[in-house]
C-alpha positions, -999 to 999 in steps of 0.1 A, spaced: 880 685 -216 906 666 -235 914 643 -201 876 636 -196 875 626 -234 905 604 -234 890 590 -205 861 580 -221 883 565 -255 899 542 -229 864 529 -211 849 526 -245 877 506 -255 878 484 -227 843 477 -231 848 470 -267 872 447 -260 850 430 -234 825 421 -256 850 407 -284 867 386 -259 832 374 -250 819 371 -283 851 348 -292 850 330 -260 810 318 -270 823 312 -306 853 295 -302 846 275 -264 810 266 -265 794 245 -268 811 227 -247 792 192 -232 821 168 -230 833 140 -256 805 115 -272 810 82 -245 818 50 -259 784 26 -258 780 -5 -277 745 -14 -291 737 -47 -309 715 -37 -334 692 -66 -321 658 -69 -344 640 -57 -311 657 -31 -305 655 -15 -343 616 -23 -334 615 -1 -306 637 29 -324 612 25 -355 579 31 -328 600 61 -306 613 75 -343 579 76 -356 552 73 -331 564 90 -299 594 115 -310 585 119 -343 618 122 -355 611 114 -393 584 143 -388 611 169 -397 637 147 -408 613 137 -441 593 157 -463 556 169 -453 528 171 -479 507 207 -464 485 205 -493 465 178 -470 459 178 -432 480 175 -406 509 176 -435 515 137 -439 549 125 -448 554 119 -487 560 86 -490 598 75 -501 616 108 -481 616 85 -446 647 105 -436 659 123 -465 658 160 -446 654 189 -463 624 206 -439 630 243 -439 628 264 -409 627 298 -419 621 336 -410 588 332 -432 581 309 -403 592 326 -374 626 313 -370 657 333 -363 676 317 -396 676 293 -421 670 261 -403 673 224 -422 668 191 -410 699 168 -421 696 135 -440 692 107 -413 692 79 -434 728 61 -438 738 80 -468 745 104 -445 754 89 -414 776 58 -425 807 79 -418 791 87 -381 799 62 -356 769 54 -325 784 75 -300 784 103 -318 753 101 -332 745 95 -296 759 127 -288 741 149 -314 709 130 -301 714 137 -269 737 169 -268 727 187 -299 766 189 -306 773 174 -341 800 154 -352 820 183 -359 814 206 -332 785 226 -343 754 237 -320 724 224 -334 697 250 -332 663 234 -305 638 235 -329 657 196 -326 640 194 -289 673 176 -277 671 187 -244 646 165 -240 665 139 -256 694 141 -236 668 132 -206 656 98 -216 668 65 -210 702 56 -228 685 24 -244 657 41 -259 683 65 -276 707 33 -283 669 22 -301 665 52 -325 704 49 -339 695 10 -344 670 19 -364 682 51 -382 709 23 -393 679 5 -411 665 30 -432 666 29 -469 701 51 -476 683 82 -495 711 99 -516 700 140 -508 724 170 -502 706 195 -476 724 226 -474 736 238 -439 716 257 -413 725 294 -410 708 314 -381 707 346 -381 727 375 -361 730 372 -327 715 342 -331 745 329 -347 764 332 -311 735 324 -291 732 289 -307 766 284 -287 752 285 -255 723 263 -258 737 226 -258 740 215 -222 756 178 -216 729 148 -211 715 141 -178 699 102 -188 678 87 -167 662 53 -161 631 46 -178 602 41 -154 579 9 -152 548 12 -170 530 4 -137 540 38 -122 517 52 -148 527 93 -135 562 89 -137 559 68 -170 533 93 -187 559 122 -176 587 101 -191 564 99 -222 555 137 -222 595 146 -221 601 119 -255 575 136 -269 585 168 -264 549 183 -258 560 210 -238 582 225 -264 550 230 -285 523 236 -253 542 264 -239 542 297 -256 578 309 -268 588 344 -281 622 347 -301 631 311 -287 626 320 -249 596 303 -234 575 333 -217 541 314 -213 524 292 -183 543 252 -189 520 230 -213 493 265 -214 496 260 -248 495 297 -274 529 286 -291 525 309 -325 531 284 -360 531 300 -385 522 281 -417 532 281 -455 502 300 -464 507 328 -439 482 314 -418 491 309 -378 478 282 -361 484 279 -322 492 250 -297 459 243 -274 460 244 -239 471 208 -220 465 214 -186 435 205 -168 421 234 -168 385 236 -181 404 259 -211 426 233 -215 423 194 -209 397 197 -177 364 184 -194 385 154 -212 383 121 -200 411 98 -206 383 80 -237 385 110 -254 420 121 -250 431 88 -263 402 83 -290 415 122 -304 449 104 -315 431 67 -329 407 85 -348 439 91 -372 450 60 -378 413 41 -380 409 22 -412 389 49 -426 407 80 -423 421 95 -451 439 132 -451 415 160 -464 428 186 -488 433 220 -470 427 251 -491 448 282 -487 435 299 -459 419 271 -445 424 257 -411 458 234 -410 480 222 -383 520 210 -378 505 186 -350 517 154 -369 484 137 -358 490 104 -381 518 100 -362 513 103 -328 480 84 -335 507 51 -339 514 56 -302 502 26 -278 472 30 -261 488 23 -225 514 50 -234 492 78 -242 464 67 -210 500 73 -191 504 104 -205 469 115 -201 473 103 -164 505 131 -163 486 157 -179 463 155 -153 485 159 -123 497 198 -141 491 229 -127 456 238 -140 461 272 -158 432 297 -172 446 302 -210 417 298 -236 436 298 -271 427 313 -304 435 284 -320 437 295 -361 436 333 -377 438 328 -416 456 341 -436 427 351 -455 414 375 -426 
């Protein structure tokens, strides 16, 4: 009896020791997705134009990197935070940790040279080796064209320098080691022509990140049908609102022309639109509608045109319960 127990001492601690060793390995190797490369980008006035449309009309960056007023619809950017960070992510919202966008303006990233702001873009490895948790959808990012991301730091370089202290992201156990294993190194493309209007609207879809939001995710792992929409947000309030259905399905985009689709985002930015007050309880959304409504008419036809090509898939969404149900 004595054998058989010390038997088991020894595979216990063997397996104890397994799972340190693996455990150090993901907190002390990983993430591991190469040095920032050297690039040069010139700061030219067009290309700080086209980082200021992709920063706030196609992948939203200054979405979560600025502060959102949810007293009014659609939670519109308070004017004067352009980049300031401070958006909390937390467990009251579903999120595995404390989760807080960093100051993007150049109060903050003076010290940061472009590559390795390129690298965090891209990578979601900061400067100093951390893994940056995806509610940053930089897997995305690190699938675009290398001048588009050369755009955004251009711009980020203009922004009025906001002096703001955010205090540092801390997930949650195991997220805390898992974080370590998410950053994968960049796989850039080439941008296609706008003629090719499928691959250009896919190219369009992936800066966007509309899958991220369209596809249902438990604990940060994406169980649902891709773009089926049912992705849970839960809101300030304790409300939950849910991602609709982009497919073309008749649950889902199938009875939308490309009009409609495209008049749904310029309805936000017409001349007359002004943000309504939402009441506790009331129906709300994190779709950043004001912005994505800036987006060019030919870019979101092409992105329509992609939608359109998707695996239609049967998903009708309960789109709002209320917190006062």
């Amino acid at each position: 009896m004595k054998k058989v127990f010390k038997v088991l001492l020894v595979i216990v601690g063997l397996l104890l020791l397994v799972v340190i060793a693996g455990l150090s390995y993901i907190k002390l190797a990983l993430p591991n997705v190469g040095e920032p490369q050297e690039i040069t980008i010139n700061h030219s006035e067009k290309l700080v134009k086209q980082g200021e449309y992709l920063a706030n009309n196609v992948m939203v960056c200054m979405d979560c990197h600025s502060e959102r007023d949810w007293t009014k619809f659609s939670a519109p950017l308070v004017e004067g935070t352009l980049g300031k960070g401070g958006e909390v992510f937390d467990q009251n919202l579903g999120f595995p940790g404390v989760f807080i966008s960093k100051n993007i303006t150049p109060y903050a990233l003076s010290s940061w040279t472009d590559e390795e702001i390129f690298h965090t873009i891209t990578t979601g490895v900061s400067k100093n080796g951390d893994a940056l948790f995806p509610v940053m959808p930089y897997s995305h990012y690190g699938k675009l064209d290398q001048k588009d991301v050369e755009a955004i730091i251009a711009y980020l370089r203009t922004l009025p320098s906001i002096e703001a202290e955010n205090k540092k992201s801390v997930p949650d156990f195991p997220m805390n080691f898992i974080i370590n294993t998410i950053p994968k190194k960049a796989e850039l493309v080439t941008k296609p022509d706008a003629s090719d209007r499928i691959a250009y609207g896919k190219y369009m879809v992936n800066a966007a990140a509309c899958y991220d939001c369209h596809t249902k995710q438990e604990k940060g792992q994406f169980i649902g049908e891709d773009f089926a929409g049912g992705m849970e947000f839960r809101l300030h309030d304790g409300s939950v609102v849910r991602s609709l259905n982009i497919t073309p399905h008749e649950t889902g985009l199938g009875k939308w022309t490309e009009e409609q689709f495209v008049g749904l985002f310029k309805s936000y930015v017409d001349s007359g639109y002004v943000p309504s007050a939402v009441e506790k309880g009331s129906f709300q959304t994190v779709m950043p509608w004001v912005m994505y409504g800036g987006m060019k008419e030919e870019d979101l036809k092409a992105m329509y045109a992609y939608l359109m090509t998707l695996e239609p898939v049967d998903n009708t969404v309960i789109r709002f319960t209320s917190s006062m149900e």
